[in-house]
KEDREN-410828 format. One record per residue (C-alpha): z, y negated, x negated; residue number from 1. Coordinates in pm, 1 decimal, always signed. Each point is the difference from the previous one (the first is absolute). Example, Ala and Ser with C-alpha at 12.3 -4.5 7.8 and 13.67 -1.06 7.14 Angstrom:
2
[[+780.0 +450.0 -1230.0] 1]
[[-66.0 -344.0 -137.0] 2]
***
This chain:
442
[[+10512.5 -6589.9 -9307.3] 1]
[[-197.9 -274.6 +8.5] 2]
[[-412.1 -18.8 +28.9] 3]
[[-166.9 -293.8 -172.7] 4]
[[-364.2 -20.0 +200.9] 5]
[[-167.3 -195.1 -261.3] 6]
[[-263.6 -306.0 +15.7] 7]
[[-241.3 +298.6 -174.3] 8]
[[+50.1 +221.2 +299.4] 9]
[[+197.0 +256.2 -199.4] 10]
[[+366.6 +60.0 +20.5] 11]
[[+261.6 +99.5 -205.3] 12]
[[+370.9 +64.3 +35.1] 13]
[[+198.8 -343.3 -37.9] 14]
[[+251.1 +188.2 -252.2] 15]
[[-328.4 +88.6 -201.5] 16]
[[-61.5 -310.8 -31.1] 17]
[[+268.9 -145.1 -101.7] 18]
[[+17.2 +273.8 -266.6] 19]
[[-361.4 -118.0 -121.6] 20]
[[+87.1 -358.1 -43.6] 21]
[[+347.2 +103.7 -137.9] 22]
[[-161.3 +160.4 -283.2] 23]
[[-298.0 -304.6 -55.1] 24]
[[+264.3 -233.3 -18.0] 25]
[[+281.4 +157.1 -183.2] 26]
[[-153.7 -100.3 -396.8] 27]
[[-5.0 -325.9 +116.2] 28]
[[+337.1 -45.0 +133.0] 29]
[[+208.6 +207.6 -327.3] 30]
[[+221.2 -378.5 +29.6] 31]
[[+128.4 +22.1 +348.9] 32]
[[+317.4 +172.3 -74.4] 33]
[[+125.6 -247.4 -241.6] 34]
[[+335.6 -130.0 +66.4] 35]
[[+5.1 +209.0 +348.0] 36]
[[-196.0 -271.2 +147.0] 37]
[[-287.9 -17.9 +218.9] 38]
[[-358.5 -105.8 -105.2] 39]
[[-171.7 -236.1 +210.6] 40]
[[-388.9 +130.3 +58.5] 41]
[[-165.6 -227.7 +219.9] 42]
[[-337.1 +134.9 +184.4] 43]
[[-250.5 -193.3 +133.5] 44]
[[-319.4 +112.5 +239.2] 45]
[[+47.9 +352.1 -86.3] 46]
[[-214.9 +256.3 +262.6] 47]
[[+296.3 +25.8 +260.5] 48]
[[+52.5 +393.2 -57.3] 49]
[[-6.0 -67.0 -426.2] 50]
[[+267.8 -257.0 +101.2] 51]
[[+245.5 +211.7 +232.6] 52]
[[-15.8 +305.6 -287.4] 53]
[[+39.4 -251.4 -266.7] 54]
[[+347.4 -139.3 +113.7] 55]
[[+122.1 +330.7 +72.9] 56]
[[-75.6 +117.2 -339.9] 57]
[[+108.6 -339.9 -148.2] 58]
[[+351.3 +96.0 +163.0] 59]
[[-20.6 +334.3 -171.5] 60]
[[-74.3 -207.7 -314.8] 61]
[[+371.3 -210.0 -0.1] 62]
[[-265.3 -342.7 +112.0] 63]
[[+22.6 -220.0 +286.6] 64]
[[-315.0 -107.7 +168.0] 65]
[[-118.3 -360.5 +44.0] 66]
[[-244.6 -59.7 +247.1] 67]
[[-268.9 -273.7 +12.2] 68]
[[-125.0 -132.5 +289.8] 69]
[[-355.6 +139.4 -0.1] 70]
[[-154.2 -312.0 +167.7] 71]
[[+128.6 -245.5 -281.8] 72]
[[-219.8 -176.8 -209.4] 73]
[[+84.3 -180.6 -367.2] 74]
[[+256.8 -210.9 +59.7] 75]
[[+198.4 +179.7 +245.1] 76]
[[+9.8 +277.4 -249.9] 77]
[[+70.4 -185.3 -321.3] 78]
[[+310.1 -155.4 +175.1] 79]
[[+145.3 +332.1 +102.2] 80]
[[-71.5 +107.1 -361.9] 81]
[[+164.7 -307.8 -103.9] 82]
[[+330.7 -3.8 +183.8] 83]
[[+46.2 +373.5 +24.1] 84]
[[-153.8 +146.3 -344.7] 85]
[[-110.8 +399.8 -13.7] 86]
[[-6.7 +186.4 -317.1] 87]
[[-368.4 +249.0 +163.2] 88]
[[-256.8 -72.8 +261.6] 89]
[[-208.7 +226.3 +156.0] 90]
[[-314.3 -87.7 +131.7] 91]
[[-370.7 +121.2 +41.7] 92]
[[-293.5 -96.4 -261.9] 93]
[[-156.8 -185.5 +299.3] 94]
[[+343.4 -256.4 -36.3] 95]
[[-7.3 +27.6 -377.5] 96]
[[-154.6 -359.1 -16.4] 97]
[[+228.6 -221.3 +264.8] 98]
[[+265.6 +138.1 -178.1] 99]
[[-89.5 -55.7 -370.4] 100]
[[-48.9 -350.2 +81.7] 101]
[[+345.6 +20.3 +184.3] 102]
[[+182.8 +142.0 -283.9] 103]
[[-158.6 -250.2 -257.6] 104]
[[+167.4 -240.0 +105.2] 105]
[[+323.1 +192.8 +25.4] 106]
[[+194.0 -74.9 -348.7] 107]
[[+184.2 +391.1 +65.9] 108]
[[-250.5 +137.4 +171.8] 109]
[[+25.3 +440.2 +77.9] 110]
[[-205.9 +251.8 -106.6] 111]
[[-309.4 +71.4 +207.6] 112]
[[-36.7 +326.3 +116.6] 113]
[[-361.9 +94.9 +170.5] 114]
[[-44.5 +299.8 +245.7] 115]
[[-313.0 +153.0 -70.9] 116]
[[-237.6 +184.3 +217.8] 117]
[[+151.8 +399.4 -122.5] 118]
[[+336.1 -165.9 +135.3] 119]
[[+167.9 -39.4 -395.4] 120]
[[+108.8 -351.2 -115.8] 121]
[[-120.3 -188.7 -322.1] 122]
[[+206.9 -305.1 -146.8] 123]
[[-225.7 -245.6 -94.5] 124]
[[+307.4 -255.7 -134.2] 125]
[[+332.2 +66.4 -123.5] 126]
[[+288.8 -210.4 +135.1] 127]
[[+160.0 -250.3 -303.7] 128]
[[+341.5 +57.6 +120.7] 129]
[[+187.5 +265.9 +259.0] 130]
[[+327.4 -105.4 -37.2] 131]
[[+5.3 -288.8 +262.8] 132]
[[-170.6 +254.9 +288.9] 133]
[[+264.6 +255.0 -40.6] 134]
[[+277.7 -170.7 +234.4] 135]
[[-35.4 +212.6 +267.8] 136]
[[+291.8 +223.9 +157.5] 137]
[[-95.7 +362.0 +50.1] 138]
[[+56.7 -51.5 +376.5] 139]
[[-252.5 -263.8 +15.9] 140]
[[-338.4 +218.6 +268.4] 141]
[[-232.0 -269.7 -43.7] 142]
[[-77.0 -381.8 -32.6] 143]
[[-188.7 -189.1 +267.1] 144]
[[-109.9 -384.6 +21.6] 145]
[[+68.5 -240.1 +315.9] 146]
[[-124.1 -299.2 +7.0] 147]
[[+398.3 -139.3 +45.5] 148]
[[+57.5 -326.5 +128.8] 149]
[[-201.4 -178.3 -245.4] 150]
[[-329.2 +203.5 +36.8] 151]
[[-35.1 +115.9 -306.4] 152]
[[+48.5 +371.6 -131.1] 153]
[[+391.6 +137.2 -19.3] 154]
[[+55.9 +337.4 -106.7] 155]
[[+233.2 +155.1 +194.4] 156]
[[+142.7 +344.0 -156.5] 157]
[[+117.5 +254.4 +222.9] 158]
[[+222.9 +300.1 -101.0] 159]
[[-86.9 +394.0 +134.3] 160]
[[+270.6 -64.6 +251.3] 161]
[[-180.6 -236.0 +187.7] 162]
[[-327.4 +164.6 -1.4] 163]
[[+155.9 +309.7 +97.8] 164]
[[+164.5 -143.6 +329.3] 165]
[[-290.5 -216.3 +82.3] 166]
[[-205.4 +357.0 -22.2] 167]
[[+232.4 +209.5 +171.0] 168]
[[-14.6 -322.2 +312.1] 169]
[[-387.1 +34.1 -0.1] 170]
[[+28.5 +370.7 -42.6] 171]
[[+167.0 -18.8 +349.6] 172]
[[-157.2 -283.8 +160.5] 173]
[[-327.7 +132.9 -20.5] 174]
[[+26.4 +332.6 +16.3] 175]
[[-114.3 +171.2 -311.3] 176]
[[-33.8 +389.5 -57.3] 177]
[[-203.8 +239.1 -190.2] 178]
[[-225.8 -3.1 +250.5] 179]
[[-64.1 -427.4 -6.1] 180]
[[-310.7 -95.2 -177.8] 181]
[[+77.9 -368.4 -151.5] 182]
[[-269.3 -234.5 -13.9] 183]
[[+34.0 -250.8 -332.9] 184]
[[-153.1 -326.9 +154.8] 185]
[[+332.7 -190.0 -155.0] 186]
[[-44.7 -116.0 -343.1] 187]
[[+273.7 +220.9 -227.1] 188]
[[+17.2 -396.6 -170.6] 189]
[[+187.5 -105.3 +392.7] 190]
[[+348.9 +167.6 +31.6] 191]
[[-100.5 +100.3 +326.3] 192]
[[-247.1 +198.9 -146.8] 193]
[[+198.7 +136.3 -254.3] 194]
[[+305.5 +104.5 +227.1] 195]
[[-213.8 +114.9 +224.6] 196]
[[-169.8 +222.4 -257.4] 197]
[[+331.4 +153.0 -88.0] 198]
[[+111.2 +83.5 +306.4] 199]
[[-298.2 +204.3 +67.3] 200]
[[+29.1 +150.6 -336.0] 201]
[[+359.3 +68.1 +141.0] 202]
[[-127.1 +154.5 +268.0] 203]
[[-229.9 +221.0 -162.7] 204]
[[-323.6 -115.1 +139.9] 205]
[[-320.3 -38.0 -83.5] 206]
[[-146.2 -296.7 -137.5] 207]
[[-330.9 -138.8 +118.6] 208]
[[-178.9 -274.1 -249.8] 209]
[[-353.5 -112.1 +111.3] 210]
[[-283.5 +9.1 -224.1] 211]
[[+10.1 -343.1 -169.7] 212]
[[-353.6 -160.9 +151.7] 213]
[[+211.3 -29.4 +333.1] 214]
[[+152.4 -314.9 +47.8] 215]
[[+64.2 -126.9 +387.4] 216]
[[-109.0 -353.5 -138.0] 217]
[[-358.5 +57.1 +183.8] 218]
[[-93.7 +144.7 +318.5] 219]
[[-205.2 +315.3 -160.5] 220]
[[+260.2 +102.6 -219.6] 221]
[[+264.2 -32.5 +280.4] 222]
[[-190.5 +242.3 +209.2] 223]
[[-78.9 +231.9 -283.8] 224]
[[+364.0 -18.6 -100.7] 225]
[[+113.0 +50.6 +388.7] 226]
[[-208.3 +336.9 -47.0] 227]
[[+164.5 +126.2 -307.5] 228]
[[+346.3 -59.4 +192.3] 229]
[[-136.5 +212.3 +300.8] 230]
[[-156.8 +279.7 -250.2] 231]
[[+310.0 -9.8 -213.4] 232]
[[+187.5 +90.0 +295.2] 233]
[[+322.4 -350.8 -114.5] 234]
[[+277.4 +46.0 +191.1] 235]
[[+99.7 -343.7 -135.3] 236]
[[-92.6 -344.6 -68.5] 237]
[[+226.3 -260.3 -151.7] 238]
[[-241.7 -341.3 -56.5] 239]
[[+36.7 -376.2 +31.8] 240]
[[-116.2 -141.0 +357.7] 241]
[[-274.3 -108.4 -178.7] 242]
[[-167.1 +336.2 -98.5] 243]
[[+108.6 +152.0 +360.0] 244]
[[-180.8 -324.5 +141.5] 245]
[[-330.4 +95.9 -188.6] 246]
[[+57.1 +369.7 +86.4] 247]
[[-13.0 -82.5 +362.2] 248]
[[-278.3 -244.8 +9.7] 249]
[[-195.4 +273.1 -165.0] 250]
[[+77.1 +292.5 +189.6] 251]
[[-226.6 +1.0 +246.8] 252]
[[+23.6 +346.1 +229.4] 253]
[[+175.4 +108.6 -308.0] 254]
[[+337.4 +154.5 +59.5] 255]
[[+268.0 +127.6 -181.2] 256]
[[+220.5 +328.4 +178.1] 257]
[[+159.7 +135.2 -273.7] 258]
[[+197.5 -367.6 -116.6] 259]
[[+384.1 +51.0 +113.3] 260]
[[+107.3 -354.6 -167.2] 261]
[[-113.7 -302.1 -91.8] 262]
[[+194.7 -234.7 -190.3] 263]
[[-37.8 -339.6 -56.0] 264]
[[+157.0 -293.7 -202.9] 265]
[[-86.3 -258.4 -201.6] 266]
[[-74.8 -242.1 +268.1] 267]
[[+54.9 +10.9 +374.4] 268]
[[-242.0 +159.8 +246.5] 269]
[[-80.1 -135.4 +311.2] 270]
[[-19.1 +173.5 +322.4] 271]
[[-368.2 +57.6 +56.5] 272]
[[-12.1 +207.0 -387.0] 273]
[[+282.2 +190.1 +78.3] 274]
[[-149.4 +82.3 +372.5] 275]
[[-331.2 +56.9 -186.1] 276]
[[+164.5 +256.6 -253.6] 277]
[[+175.2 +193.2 +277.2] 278]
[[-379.7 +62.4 +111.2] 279]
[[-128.4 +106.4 -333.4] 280]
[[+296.0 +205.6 -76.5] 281]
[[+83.6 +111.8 +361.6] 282]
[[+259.4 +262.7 -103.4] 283]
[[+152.5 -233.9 -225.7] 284]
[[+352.4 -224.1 -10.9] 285]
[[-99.7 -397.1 -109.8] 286]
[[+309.9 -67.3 -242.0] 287]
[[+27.7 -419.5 -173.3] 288]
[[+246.9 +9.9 -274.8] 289]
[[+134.4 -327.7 -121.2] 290]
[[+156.3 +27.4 -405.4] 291]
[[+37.2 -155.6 -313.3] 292]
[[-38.3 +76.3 -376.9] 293]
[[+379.8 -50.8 -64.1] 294]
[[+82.2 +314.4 +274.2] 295]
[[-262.3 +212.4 -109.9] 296]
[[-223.3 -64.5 +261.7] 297]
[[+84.3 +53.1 +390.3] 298]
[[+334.8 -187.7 +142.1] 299]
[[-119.7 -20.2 +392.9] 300]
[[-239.4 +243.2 +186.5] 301]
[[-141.6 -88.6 +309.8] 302]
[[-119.7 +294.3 +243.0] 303]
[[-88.4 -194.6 +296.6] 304]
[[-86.0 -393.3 +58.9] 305]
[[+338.1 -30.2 +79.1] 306]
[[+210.8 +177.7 -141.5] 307]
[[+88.6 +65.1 -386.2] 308]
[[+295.9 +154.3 -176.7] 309]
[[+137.5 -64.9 -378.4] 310]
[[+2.8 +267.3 -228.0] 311]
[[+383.4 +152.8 -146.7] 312]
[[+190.2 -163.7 -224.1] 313]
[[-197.2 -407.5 +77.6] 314]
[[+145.5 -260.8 +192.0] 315]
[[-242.4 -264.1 +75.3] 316]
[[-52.5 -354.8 +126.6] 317]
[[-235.4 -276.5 -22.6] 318]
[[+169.3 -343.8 -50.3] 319]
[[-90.2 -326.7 -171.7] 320]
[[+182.2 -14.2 -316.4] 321]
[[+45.3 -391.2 +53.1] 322]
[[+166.6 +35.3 +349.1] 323]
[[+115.6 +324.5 +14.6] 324]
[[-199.4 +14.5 +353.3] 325]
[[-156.0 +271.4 +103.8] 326]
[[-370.0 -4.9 +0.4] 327]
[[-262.2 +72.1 +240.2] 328]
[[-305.5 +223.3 -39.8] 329]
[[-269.9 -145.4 -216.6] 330]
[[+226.2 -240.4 -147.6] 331]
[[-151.4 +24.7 -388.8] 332]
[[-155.9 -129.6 -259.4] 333]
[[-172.1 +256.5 -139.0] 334]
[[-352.8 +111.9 +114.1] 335]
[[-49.7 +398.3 +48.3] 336]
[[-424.8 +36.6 -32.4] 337]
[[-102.9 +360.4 -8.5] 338]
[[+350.1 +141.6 -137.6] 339]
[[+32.2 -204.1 -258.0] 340]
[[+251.2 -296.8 -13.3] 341]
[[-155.1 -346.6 -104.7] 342]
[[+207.6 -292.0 -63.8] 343]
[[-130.3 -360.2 +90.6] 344]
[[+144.5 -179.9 -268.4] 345]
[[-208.7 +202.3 -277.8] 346]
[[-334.3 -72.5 +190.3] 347]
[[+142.6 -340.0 +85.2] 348]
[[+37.0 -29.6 -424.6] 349]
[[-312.2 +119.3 -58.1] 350]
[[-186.9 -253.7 +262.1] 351]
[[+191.7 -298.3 -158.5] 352]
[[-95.6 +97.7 -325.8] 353]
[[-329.8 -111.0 +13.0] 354]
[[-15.3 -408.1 -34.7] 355]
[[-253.3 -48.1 +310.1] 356]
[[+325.3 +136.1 +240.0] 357]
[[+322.0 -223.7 +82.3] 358]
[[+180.2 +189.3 +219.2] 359]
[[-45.0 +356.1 +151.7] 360]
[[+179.3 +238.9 +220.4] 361]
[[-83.1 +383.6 +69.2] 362]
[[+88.1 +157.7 +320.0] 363]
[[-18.6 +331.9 +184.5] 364]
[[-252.0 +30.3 +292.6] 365]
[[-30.9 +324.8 +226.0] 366]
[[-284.5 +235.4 -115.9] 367]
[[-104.5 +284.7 +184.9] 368]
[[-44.6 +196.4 -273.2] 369]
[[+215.3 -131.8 -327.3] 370]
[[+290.2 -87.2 +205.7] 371]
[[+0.5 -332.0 -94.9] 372]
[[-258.1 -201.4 -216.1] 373]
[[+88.6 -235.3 -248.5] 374]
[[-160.2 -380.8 +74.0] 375]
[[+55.5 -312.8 -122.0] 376]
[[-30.1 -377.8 +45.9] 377]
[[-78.5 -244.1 -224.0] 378]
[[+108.8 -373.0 -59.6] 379]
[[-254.8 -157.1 -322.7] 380]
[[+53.4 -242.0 -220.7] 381]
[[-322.2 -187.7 +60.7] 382]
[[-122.1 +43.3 +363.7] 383]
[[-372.9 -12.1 -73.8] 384]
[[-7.9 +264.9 -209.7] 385]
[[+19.0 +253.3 +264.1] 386]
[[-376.0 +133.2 -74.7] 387]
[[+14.1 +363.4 -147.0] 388]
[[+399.1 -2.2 -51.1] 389]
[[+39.3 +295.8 +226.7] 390]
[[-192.8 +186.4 -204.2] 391]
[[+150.0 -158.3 -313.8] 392]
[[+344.6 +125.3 +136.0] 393]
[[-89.5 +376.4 +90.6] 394]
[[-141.9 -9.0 -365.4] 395]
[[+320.8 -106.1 -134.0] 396]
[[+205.5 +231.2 +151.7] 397]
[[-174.5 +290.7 -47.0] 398]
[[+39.7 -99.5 -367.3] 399]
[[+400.4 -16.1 +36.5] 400]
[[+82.1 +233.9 +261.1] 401]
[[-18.2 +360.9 +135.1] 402]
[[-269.8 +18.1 +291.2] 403]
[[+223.8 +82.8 +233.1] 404]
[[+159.2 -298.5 -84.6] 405]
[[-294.5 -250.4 +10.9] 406]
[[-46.3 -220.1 +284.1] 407]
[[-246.1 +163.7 +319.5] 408]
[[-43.9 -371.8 +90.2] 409]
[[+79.1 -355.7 -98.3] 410]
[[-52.4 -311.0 +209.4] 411]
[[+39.6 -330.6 -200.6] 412]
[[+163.5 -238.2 +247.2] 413]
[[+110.1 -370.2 -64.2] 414]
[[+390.1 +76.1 +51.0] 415]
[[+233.3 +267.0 +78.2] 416]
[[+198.8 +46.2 +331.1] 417]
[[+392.3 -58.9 -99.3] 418]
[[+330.3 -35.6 +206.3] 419]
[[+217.8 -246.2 +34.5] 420]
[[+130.2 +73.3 -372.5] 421]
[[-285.1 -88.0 -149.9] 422]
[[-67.6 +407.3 -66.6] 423]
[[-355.9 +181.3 +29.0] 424]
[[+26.9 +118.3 +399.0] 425]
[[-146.6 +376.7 -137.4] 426]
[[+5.9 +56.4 +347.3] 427]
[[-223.9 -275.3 +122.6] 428]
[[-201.0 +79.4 -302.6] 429]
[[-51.3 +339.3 +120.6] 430]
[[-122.0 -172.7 +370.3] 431]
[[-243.2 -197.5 -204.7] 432]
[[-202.0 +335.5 -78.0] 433]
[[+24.9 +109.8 +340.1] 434]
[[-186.6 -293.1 +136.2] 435]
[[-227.7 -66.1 -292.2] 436]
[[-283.2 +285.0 -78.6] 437]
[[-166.1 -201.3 -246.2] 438]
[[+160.8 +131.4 -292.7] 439]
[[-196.7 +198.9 -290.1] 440]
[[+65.8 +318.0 -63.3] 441]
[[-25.7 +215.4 -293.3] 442]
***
């Protein structure tokens, strides 16, 4: 059976606790089993072991869960609400406010339900209509978002089948037992996090979650959190390059003997972090796992800088759609900054939206710690008015955007680099940061 360490310190069998929240939610959820059809519950920055429990239970409950990325902010979460409706959402009081504003402007929006601190829900809204929400088949597991090829949020359903193989994969891949101790540094929100949660629930093994003040986003806490891994005795880590990069910088004379895996994905790591890791974690095997939404996660692992495999039942191939030409590595468009996918055309939008800017165009750079870093360069429509628009710009897209999506830098330049085509050279663009260190950053 499986142990839930809690944030608290206590623990508590994971069937337990799936019982517990089985029995909070229940009176709110009499509707599910209309029609044989699923309910759609979407959770959003939920502790991480209220969240595992929860979708187990919701399962128990005839309800499919629908996960919000936890790093969103208002308009990321209104469109998802928008295009891919839910009849409950769960959520802590501390969210209650982001999301009332969300749903006001929803014209359906769901019922509200808050966790409180005894661990029961209260529903401060009722939804004005179920009906639409309850289109789910009973095989759907769980809906995620991707970012797609547009950059915006796509939910992308996945049945018990695929969750169950993907599990099963991971299961074997990274060797889970009773015995494994399974550190939650992936967000439950991230399929990776979420498949790799079930396998070790699979497996039987005990779940780690660190006390909520311990974030690896500053030196201190990294260390602190580095000595809660070590005293908690994790046998595994699965994190974005990111996190493992801030782990390492951090550790000091710290090391980590009991680790057997660590797993990575999200974003590539480079040599030096993955010969870094196999110092902090000298027992353990450095795994990169390359995935989408649509396959429930993982499609390639990589065990060695070399050499990768593809999992049962893919085929796989990169090619570019127009030619049909197989592409080389690093041919994208998409940016990957600290595990989360950021599209240039959305940032590119939000630049161009303010009247000052004529043209813009938002690269990738390499980042020792985020994997890549999202900059920009800037063509205006009057030259002179370059005093303050840096500032102007960060402003503006901290307004419009995610963080993670907003600009580290912006350089205003008097034209951008194309080819012979007359098309923005992205990759000349990308040289133009390289050479010029003048840029502001946030």
């Amino acid at each position: 059976m499986s142990i839930l360490h809690k944030s608290d310190g206590t623990t508590i069998p994971l069937q337990h606790a799936v019982s517990h929240f089985n029995t909070c939610l229940a009176p709110h959820l009499h509707i599910a089993r209309i029609n044989n059809r699923r309910l759609r519950v979407a959770l959003f920055r939920l502790p991480p072991e209220t969240a595992l429990a929860s979708t187990f239970a919701l399962h128990t409950l005839s309800c499919t869960p629908v996960f919000l990325n936890d790093r969103w902010g208002h308009n990321e979460l209104q469109l998802s609400l928008q295009t891919f409706p839910v009849s409950l959402l769960i959520t802590t009081a501390v969210e209650q406010r982001l999301l009332s504003a969300v749903l006001a402007d929803l014209p359906d929006p769901p019922a509200l339900l808050i966790l409180q601190n005894d661990g029961t829900f209260s529903c401060s809204s009722s939804p004005q209509s179920l009906q639409n929400a309850l289109d789910l088949p009973m095989e759907t597991c769980a809906v995620f978002f991707t970012s797609g090829t547009s950059g915006t949020p796509k939910a992308v359903p996945l049945t018990f089948r695929n969750i169950q193989v993907q599990s099963r994969f991971k299961q074997h891949s990274l060797r889970l037992s009773p015995t494994s101790v399974y550190l939650h540094l992936a967000p439950l929100c991230h399929l990776s996090g979420f498949s790799s949660s079930h396998a070790a629930a699979l497996s039987h093994a005990h779940h780690v979650f660190p006390p909520s003040v311990l974030h690896a986003s500053e030196k201190s806490q990294a260390q602190a959190l580095l000595n809660f891994t070590r005293r908690t005795r994790v046998t595994h880590l699965v994190a974005v390059p990111a996190t493992l990069q801030l782990l390492c910088d951090a550790a000091q004379d710290i090391a980590l003997p009991d680790v057997r895996v660590v797993l990575y994905g999200g974003a590539r790591a480079d040599a030096p972090l993955v010969a870094t890791l196999s110092q902090l974690c000298p027992h353990a095997s450095v795994l990169g796992a390359y995935g989408m939404s649509e396959a429930a996660s993982s499609v390639i692992m990589q065990e060695h800088p070399e050499r990768a495999y593809i999992l049962p039942h893919f085929a796989a191939r990169i090619v570019d759609t127009s030619t049909g030409r197989t592409c080389k590595a690093g041919e994208r468009d998409t940016i990957r900054s600290a595990g989360e996918t950021v599209w240039p055309v959305e940032v590119e939008d939000a630049l161009t939206a303010h009247p000052i800017v004529k043209e813009a165009v938002v690269v990738g750079v390499p980042h020792r710690v985020l994997g890549e870093a999202v900059v920009a360069a800037v063509v205006l429509m009057v030259r002179e008015a370059i005093t303050g628009v840096v500032t102007t710009l960060m402003k503006t897209c901290r307004e419009s955007l995610a963080h993670y999506k907003c600009p580290k830098r912006i350089v205003v330049t008097e034209y951008l680099p194309r080819n012979a085509n007359g098309k923005v050279s992205r990759a000349d663009v990308r040289r133009m940061f390289g050479a010029d260190r003048r840029a502001a950053r946030m």
